[in-house]
N, CA, C and O of each residue as an XYZ file, in Angstrom:
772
protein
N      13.493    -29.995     -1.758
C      12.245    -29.653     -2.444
C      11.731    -28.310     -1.914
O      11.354    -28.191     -0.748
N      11.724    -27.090     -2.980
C      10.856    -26.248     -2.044
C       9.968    -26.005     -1.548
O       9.212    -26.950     -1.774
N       9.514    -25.350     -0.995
C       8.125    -25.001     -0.098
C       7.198    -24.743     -0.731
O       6.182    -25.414     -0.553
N       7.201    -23.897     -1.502
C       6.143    -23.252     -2.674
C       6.897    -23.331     -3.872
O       8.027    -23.036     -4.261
N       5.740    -23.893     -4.365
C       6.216    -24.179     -6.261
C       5.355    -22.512     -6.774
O       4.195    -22.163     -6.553
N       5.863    -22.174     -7.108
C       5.270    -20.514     -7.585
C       4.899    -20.662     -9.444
O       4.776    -19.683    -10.180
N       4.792    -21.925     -9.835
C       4.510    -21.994    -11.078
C       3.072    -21.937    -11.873
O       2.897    -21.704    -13.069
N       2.078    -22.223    -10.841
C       1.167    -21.975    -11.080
C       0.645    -20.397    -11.149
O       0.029    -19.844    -12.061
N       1.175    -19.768     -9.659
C       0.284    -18.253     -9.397
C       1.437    -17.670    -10.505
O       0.620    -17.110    -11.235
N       2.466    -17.454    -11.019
C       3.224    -17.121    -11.709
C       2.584    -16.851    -13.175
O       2.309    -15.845    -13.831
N       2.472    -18.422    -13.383
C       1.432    -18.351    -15.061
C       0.278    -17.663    -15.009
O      -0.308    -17.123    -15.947
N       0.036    -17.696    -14.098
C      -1.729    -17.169    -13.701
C      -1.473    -15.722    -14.153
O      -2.072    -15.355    -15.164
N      -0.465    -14.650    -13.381
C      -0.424    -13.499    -12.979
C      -0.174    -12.971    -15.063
O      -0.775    -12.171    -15.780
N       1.147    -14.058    -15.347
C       1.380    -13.267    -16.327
C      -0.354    -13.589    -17.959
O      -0.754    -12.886    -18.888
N      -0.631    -14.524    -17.593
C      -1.804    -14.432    -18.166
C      -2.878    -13.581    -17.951
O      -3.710    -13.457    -18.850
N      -2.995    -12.997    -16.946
C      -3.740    -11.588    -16.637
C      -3.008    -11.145    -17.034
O      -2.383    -12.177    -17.280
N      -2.188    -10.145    -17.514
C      -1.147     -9.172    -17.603
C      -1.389     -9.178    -19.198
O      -1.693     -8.192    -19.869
N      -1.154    -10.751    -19.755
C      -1.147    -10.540    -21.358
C      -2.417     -9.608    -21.981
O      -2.428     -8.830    -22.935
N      -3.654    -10.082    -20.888
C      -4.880     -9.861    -21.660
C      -4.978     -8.269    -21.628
O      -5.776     -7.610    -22.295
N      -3.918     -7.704    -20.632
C      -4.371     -5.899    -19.908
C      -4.380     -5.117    -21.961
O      -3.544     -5.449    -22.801
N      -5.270     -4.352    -22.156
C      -5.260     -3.865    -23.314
C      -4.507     -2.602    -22.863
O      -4.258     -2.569    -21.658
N      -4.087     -1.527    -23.622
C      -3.615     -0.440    -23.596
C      -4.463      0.670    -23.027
O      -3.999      1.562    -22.317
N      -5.658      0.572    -23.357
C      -6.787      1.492    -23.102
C      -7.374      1.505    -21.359
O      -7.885      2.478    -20.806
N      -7.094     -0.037    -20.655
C      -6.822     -0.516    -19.969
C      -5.840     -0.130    -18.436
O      -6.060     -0.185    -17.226
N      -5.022      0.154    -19.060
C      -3.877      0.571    -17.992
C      -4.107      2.035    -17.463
O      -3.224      2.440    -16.707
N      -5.102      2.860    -17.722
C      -5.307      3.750    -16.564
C      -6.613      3.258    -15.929
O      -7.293      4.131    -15.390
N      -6.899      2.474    -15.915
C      -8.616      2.434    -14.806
C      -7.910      2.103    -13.460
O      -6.715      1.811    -13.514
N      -8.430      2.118    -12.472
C      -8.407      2.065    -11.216
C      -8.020      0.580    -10.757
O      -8.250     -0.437    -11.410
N      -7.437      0.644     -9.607
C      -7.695     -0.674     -9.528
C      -8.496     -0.930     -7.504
O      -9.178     -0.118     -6.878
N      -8.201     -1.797     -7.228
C      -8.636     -1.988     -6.072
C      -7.687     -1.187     -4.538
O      -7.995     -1.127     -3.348
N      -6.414     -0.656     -5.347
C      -5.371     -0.038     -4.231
C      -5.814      1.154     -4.855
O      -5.850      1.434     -6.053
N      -6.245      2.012     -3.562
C      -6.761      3.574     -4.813
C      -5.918      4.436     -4.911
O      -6.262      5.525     -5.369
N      -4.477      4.201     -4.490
C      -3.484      5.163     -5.266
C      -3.228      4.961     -6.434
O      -2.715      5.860     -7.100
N      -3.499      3.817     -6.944
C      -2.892      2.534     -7.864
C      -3.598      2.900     -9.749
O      -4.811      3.089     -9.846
N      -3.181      2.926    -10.364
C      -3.983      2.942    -11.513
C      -3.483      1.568    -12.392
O      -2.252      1.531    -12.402
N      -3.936      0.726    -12.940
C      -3.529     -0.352    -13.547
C      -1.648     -0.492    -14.258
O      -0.698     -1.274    -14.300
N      -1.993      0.627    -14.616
C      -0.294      0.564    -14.872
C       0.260      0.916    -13.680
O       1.086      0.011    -13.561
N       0.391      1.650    -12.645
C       1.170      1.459    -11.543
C       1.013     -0.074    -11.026
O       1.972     -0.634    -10.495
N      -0.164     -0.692    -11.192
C       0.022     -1.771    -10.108
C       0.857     -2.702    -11.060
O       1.356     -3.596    -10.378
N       1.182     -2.816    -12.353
C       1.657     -3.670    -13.334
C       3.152     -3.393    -12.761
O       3.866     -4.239    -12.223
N       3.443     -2.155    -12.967
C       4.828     -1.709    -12.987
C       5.486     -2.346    -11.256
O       6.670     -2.621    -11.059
N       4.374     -2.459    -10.197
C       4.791     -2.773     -9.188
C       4.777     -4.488     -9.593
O       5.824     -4.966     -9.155
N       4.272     -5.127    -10.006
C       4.536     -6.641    -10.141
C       5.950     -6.643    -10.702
O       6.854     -7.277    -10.158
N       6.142     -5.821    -11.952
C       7.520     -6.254    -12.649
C       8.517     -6.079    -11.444
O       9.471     -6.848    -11.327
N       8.236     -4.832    -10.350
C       9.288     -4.800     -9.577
C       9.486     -5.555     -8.729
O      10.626     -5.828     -8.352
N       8.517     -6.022     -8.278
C       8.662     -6.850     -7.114
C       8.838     -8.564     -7.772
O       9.468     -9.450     -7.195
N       8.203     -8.698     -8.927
C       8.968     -9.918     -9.244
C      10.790    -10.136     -9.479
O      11.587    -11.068     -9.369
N      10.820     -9.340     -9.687
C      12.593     -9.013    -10.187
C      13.142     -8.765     -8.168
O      14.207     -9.085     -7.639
N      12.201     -8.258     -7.690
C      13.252     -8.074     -6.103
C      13.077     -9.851     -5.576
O      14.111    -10.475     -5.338
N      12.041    -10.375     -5.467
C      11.883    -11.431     -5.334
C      12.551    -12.504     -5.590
O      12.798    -13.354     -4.735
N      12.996    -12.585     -7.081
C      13.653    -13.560     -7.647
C      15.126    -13.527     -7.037
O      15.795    -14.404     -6.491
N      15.396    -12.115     -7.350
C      17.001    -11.564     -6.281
C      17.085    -12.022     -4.826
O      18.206    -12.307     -4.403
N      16.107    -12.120     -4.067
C      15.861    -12.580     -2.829
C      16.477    -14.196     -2.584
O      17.474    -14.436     -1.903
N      15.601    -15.283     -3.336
C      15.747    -16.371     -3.480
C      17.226    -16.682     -4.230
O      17.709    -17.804     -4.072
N      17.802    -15.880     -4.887
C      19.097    -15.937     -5.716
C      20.549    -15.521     -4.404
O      21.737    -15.832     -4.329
N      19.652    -14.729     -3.602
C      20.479    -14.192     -2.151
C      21.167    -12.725     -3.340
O      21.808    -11.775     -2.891
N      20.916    -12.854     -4.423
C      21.524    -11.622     -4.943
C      20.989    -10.100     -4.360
O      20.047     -9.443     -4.805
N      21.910     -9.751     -3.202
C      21.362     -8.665     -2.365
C      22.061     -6.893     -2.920
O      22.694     -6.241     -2.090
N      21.903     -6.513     -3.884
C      22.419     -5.559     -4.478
C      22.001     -4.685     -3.927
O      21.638     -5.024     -2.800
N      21.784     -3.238     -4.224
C      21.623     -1.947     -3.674
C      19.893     -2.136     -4.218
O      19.257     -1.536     -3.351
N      18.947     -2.669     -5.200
C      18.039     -2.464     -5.177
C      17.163     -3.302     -3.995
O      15.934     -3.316     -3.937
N      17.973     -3.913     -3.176
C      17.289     -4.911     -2.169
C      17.208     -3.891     -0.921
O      16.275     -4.152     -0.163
N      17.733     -3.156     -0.680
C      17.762     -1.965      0.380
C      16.494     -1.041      0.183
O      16.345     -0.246      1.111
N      15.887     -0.995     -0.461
C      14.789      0.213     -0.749
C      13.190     -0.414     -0.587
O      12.782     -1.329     -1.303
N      12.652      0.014      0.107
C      11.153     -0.416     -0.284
C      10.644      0.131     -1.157
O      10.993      1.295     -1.356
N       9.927     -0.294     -1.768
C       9.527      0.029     -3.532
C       8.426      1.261     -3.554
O       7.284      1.154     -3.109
N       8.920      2.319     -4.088
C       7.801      3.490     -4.278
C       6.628      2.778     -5.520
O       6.726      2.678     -6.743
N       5.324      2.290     -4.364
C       4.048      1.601     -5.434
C       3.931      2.622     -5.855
O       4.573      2.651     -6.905
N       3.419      3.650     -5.648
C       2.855      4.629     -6.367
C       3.627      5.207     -7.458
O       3.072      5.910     -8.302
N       4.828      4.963     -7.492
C       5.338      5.930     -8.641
C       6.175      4.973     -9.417
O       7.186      5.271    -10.052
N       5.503      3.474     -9.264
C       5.815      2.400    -10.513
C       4.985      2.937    -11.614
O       4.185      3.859    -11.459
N       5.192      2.362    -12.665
C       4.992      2.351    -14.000
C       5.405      1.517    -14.836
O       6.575      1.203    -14.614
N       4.840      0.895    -15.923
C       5.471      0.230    -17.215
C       6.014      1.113    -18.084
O       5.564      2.197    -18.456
N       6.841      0.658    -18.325
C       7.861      1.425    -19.718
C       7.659      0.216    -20.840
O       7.249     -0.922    -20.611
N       8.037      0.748    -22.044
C       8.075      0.086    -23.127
C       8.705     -1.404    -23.016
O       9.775     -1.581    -22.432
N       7.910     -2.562    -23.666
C       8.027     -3.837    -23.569
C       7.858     -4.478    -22.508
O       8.135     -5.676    -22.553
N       7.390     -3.942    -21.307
C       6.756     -4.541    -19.781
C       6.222     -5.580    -19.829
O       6.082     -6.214    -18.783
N       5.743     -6.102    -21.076
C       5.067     -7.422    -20.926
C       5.862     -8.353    -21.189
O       5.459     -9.458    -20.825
N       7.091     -8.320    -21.811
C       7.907     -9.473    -21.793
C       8.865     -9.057    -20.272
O       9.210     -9.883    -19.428
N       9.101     -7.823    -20.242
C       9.829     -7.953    -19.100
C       9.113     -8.394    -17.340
O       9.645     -8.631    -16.256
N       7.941     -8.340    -17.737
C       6.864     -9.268    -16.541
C       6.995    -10.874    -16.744
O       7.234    -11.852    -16.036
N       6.694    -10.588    -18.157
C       7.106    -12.466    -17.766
C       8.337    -12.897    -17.852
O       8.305    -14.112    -18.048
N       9.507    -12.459    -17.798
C      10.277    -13.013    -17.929
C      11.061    -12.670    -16.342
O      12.111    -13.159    -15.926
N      10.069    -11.575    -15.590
C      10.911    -11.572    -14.253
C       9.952    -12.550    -13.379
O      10.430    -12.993    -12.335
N       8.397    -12.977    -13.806
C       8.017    -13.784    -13.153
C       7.963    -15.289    -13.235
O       7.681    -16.037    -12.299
N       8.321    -15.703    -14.681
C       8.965    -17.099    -14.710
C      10.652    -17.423    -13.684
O      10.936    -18.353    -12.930
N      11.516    -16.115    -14.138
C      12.615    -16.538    -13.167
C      12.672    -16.572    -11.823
O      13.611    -17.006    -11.156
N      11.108    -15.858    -11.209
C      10.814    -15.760     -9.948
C      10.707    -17.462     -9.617
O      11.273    -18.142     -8.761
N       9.781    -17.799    -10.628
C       9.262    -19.201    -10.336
C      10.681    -20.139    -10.182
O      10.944    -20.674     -9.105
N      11.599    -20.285    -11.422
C      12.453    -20.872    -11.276
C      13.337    -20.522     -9.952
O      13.517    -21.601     -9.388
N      13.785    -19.780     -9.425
C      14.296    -18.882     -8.187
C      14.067    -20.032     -7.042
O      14.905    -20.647     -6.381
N      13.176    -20.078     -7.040
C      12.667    -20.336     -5.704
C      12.311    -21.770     -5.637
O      11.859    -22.323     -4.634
N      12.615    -22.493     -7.103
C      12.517    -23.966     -7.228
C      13.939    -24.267     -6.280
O      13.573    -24.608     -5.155
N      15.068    -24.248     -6.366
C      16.518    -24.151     -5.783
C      16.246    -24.214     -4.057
O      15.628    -23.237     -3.633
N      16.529    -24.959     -3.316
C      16.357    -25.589     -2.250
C      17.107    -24.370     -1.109
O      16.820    -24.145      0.067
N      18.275    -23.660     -2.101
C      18.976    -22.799     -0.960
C      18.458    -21.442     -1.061
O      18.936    -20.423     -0.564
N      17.134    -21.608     -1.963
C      16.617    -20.430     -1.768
C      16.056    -20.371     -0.500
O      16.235    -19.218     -0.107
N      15.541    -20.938      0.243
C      14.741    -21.502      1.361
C      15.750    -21.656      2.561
O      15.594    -22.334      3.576
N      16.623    -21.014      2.271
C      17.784    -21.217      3.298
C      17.909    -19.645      4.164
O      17.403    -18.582      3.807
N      18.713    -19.895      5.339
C      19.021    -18.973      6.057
C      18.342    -17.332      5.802
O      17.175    -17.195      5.435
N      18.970    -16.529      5.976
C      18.263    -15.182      5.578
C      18.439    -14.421      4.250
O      19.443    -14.541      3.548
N      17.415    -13.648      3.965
C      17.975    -12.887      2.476
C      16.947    -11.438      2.734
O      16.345    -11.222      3.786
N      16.926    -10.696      1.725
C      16.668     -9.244      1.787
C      15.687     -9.021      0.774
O      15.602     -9.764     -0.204
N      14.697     -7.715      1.016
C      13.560     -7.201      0.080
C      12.965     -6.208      0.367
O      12.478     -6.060      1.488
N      12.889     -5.446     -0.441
C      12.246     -4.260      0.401
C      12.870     -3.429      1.265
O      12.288     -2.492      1.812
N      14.352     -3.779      1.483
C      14.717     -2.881      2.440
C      14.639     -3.510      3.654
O      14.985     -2.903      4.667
N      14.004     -5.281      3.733
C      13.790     -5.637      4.719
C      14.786     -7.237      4.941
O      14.801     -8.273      4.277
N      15.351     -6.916      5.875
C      16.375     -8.711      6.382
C      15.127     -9.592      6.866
O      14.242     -9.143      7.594
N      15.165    -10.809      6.406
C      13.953    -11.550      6.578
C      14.532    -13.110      6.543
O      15.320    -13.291      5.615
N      14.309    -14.152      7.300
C      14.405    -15.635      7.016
C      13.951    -15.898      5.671
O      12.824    -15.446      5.472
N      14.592    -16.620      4.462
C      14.367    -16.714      3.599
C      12.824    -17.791      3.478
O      12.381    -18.094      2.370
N      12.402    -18.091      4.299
C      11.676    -18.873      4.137
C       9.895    -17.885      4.135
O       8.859    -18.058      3.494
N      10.243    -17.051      5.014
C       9.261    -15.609      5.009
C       9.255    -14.987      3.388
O       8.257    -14.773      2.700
N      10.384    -14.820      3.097
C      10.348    -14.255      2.317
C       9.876    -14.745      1.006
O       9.689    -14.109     -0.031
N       9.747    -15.788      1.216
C       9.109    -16.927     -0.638
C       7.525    -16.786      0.125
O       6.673    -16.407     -0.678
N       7.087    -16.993      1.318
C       5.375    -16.173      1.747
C       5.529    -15.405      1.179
O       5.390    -15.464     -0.043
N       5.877    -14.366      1.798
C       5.615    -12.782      1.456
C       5.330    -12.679     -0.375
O       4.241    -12.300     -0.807
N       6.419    -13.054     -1.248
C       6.323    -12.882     -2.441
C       5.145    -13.717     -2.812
O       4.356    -13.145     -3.564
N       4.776    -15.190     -2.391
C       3.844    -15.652     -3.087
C       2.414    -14.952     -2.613
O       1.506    -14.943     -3.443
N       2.170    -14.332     -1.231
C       1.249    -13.013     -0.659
C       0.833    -12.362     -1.893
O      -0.223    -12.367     -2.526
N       2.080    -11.744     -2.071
C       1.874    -10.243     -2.958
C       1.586    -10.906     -4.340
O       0.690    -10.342     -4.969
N       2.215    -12.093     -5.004
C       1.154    -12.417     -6.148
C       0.184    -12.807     -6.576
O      -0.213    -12.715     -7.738
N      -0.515    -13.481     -5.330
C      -2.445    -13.516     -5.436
C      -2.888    -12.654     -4.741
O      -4.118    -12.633     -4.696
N      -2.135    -11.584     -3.906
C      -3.074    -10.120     -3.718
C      -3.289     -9.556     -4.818
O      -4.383     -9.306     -5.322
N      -2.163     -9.321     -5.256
C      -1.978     -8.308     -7.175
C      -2.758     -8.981     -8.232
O      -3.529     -8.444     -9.028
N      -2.389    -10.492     -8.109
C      -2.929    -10.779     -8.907
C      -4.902    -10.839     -9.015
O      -5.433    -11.055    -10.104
N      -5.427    -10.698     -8.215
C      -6.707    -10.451     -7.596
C      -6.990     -8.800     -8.085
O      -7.788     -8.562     -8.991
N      -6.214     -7.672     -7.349
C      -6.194     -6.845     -8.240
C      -6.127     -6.427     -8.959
O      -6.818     -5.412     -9.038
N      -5.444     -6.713     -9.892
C      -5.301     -6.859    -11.358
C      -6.385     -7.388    -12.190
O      -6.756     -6.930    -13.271
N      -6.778     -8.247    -11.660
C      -8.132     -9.160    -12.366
C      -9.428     -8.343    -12.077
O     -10.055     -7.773    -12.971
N      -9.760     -8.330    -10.846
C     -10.452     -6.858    -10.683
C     -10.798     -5.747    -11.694
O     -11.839     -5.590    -12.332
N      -9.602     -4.974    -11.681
C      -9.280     -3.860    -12.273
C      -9.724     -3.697    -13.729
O     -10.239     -2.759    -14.336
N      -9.226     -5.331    -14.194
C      -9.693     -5.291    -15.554
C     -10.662     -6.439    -16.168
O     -10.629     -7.106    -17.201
N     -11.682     -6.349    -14.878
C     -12.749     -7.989    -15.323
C     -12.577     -8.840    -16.101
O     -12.958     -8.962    -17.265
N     -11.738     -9.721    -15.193
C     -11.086    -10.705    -15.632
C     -11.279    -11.845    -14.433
O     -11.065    -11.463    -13.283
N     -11.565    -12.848    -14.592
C     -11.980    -13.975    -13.832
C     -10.890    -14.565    -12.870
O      -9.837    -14.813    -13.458
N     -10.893    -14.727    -12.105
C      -9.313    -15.089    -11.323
C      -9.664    -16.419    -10.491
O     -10.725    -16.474     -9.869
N      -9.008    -17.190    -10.491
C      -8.670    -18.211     -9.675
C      -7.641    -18.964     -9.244
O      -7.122    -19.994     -9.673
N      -7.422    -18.203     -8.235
C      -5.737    -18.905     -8.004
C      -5.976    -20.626     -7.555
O      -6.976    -21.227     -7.161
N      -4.281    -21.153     -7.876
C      -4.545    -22.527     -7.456
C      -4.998    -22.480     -5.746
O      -5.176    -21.418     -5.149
N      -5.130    -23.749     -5.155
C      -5.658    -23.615     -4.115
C      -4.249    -23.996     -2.914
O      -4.409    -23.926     -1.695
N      -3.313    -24.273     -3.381
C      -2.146    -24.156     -2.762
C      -1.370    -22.581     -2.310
O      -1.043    -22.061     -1.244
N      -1.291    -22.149     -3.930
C      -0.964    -20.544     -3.231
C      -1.691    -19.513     -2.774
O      -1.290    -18.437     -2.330
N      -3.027    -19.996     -2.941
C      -4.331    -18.983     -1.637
C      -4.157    -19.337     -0.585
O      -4.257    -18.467      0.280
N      -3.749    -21.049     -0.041
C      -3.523    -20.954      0.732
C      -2.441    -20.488      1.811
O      -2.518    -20.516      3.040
N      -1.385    -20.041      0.958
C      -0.409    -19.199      1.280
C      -0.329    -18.135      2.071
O       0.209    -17.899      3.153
N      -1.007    -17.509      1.271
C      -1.608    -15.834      1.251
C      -2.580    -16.211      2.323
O      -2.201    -15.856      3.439
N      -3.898    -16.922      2.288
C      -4.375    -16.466      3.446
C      -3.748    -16.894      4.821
O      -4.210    -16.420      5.859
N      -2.865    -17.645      4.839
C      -2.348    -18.151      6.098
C      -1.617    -16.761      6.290
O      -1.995    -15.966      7.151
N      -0.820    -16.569      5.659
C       0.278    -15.118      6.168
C      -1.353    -13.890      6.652
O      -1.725    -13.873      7.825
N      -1.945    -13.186      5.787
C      -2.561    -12.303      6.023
C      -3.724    -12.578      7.317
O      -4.350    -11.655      7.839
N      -3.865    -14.017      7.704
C      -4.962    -14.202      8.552
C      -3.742    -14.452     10.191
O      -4.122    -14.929     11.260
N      -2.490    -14.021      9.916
C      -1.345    -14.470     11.197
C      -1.220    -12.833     11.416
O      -0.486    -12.399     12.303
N      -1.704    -12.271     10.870
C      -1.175    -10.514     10.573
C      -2.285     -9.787     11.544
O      -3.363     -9.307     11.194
N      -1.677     -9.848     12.952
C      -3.074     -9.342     13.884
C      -3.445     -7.638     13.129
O      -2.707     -6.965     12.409
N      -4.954     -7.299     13.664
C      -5.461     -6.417     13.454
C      -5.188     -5.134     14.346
O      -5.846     -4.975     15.374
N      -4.293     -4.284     13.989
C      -3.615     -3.020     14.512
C      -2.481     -2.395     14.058
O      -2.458     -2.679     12.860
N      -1.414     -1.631     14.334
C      -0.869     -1.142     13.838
C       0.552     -1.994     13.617
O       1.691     -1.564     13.800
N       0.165     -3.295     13.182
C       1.344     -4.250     12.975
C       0.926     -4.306     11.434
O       1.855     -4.666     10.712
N      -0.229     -4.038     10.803
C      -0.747     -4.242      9.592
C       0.030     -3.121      8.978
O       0.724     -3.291      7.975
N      -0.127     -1.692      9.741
C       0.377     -0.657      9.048
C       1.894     -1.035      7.477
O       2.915     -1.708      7.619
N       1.383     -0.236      6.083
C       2.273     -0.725      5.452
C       2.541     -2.112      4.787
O       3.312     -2.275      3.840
N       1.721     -3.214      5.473
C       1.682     -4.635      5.040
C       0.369     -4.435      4.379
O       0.335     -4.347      3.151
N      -1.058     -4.331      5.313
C      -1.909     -4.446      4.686
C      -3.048     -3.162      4.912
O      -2.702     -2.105      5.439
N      -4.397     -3.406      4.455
C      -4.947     -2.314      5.267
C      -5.872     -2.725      6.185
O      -5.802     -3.923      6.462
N      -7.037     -1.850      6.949
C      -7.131     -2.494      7.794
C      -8.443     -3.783      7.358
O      -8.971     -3.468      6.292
N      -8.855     -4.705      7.775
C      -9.544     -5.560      7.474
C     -10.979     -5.459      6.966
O     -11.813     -4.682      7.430
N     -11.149     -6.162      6.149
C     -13.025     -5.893      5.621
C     -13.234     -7.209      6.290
O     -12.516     -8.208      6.250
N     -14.278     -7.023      6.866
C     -14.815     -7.929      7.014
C     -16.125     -8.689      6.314
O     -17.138     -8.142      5.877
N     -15.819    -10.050      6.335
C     -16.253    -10.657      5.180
C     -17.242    -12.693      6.051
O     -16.861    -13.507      6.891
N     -18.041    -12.619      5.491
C     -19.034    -13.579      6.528
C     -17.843    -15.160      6.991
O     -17.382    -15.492      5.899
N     -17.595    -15.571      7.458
C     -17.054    -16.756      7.850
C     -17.052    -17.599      6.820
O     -16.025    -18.115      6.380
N     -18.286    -17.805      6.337
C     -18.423    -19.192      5.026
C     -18.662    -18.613      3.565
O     -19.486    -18.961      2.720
N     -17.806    -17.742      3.532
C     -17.382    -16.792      1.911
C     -15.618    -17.659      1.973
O     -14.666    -18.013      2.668
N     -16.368    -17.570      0.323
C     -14.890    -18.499      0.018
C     -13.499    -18.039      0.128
O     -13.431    -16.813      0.036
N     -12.314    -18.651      0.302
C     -11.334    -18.617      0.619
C     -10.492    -17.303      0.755
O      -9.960    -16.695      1.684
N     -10.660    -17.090     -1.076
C     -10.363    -15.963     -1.824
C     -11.015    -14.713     -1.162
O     -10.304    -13.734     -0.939
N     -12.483    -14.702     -0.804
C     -12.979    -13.711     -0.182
C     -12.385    -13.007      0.620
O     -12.061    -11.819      0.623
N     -12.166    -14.479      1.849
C     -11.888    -14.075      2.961
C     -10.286    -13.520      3.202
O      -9.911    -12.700      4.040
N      -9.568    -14.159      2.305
C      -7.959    -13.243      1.960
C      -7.814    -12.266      1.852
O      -7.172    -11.528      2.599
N      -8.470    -11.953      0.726
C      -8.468    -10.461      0.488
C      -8.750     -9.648      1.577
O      -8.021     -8.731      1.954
N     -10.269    -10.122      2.311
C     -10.886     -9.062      3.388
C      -9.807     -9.074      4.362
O      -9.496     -7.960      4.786
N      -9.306     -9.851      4.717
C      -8.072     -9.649      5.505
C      -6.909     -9.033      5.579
O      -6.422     -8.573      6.611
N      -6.260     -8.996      4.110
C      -5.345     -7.916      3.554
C      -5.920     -6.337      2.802
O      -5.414     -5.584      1.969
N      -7.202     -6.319      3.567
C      -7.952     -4.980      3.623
C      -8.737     -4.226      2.570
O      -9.234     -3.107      2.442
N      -8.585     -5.714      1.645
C      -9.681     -5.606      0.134
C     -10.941     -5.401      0.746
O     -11.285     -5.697      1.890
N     -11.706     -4.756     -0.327
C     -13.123     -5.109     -0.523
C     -13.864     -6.286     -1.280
O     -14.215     -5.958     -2.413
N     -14.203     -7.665     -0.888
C     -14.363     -8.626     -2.257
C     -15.311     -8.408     -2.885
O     -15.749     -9.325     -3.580
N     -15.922     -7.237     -2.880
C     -16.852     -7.194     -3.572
C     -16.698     -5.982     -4.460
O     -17.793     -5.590     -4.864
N     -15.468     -5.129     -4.972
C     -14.720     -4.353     -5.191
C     -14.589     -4.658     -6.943
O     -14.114     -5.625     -7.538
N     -15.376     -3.098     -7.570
C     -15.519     -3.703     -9.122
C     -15.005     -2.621     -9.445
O     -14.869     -1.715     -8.623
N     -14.509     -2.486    -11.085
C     -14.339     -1.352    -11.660
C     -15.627     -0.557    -11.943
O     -16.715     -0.967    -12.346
N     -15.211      0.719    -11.619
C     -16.574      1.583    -12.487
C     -17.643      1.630    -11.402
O     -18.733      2.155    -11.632
């Protein structure tokens, strides 16, 4: 049985994604290099490295850490988002995904890190994303708890460098979601405009 069922934050992400309008994809988002279509174009990528991860399919795109900034959507991105983040989901249903080591980013990792890490980066993004384009977000309460367990194990110094930024701090009894984000160096109180 795996560890994380990714079917929920999965549907979630690509249901934000459906609603992004065209007009949409340059506003800002909460990463300020990031403009809505870069951060889109970084989900399609990192769902597709992800799924490869859990598949152990370690090709030449598993060696590279992903230039965020100079992602982009190309034509038909929205089926090719959901269709790299449903196979993410399915991916990682498979028991030997969760096995021994596999690769991402350029990075050798226990495969079991590595289904964190990906489910991390899809209620960070997906938070940003929702953000970006006021849109209501609520992840299930299984894969927040994911994310905040990894980002709240992530001491504060130059071990963050590249993972996250450095921490907002955010009151103790702010909800879950708050406090995730402030930890992976959001602002939760971080709007468009």
């Amino acid at each position: 049985m795996p560890q994380i069922d990714f079917a929920a934050q999965t549907r979630l992400v690509t249901e934000l994604a459906d609603r992004v309008t065209e007009d949409q994809l340059e506003l800002p988002t909460p990463c300020p290099e990031l403009a809505v279509r870069n951060l889109l174009g970084h989900i399609v990528g990192l769902a597709g490295a992800f799924r490869d991860a859990a598949r152990k399919d370690l090709g030449p795109a598993a060696d590279h850490a992903p230039d965020v900034a100079a992602s982009d959507v190309g034509p038909g991105w929205r089926d090719e988002l959901a269709k790299n983040l449903a196979s993410l989901a399915e991916s990682w249903q498979d028991p030997a995904a969760w096995e021994g080591f596999t690769k991402a980013g350029g990075v050798d990792l226990p495969a079991e890190i590595a289904g964190q890490v990906a489910m991390n980066e899809l209620v960070l993004h997906g938070w940003d994303l929702a953000r970006a384009t006021g849109q209501p977000y609520a992840p299930d309460p299984a894969s927040l708890q994911v994310s905040y367990e990894m980002v709240a194990a992530t001491p504060d110094g130059p071990e963050r460098e590249g993972l996250f930024g450095p921490i907002v701090p955010v009151p103790a009894d702010a909800p879950l979601l708050d406090r995730t984000v402030g930890l992976a160096g959001r602002d939760p109180g971080w709007a468009a405009g």
